[in-house]
C-alpha positions, 0 to 999 in steps of 0.5 A: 648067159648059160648056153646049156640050160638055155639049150636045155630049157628050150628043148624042155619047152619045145618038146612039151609044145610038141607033145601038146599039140600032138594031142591035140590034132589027135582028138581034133582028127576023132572029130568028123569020124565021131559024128559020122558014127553017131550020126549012123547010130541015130539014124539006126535007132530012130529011122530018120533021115540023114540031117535029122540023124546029123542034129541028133548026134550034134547035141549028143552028150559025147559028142559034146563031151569030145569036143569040149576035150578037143578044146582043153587039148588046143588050150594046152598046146597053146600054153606050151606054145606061150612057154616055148616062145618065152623061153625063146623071147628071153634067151634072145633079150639075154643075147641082146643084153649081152651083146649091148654090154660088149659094145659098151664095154668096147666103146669105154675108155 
């Protein structure tokens, strides 16, 4: 087991996660402030009231555009996540392993 590029590649991975789920929340956070701002510009250009204004900016292209965006941004964080936690998987089996070798290796005569 090479303790540095154990160290390097959960930092890699750790960071893409990071990065992912960054921006993620980002977009998620533009969700409400998008609709409400569509919502006023429907309710601007077609004098209706609040609700209908609401239903309008719900099936707006962008709006839907935003949130199929806000999806590919969750399933990136979730694929580093995945990464991540691999990396982590595997350098605790590899200790596992390591470990069970030493106490063999005591136990032989």
């Amino acid at each position: 087991m090479n303790p540095a590029a154990i160290y390097k590649t959960l930092v890699e991975t750790g960071s893409e996660m990071a990065q992912k789920r960054y921006e993620w929340e980002v977009l998620d956070g533009q969700t409400k402030p998008m609709l409400a701002s569509l919502t006023l510009e429907a309710k601007s250009i077609e004098q209706c009231s609040v609700a209908e204004a609401t239903n309008i900016a719900l099936a707006s292209a962008s709006y839907r555009d935003h949130l199929k965006e806000v999806a590919k941004a969750r399933l990136g964080y979730g694929l580093a996540e995945v990464a991540y936690k691999a990396s982590e998987a595997l350098w605790r089996a590899q200790q596992t392993e390591e470990a069970n070798q030493r106490a063999a290796d005591k136990a032989a005569p």
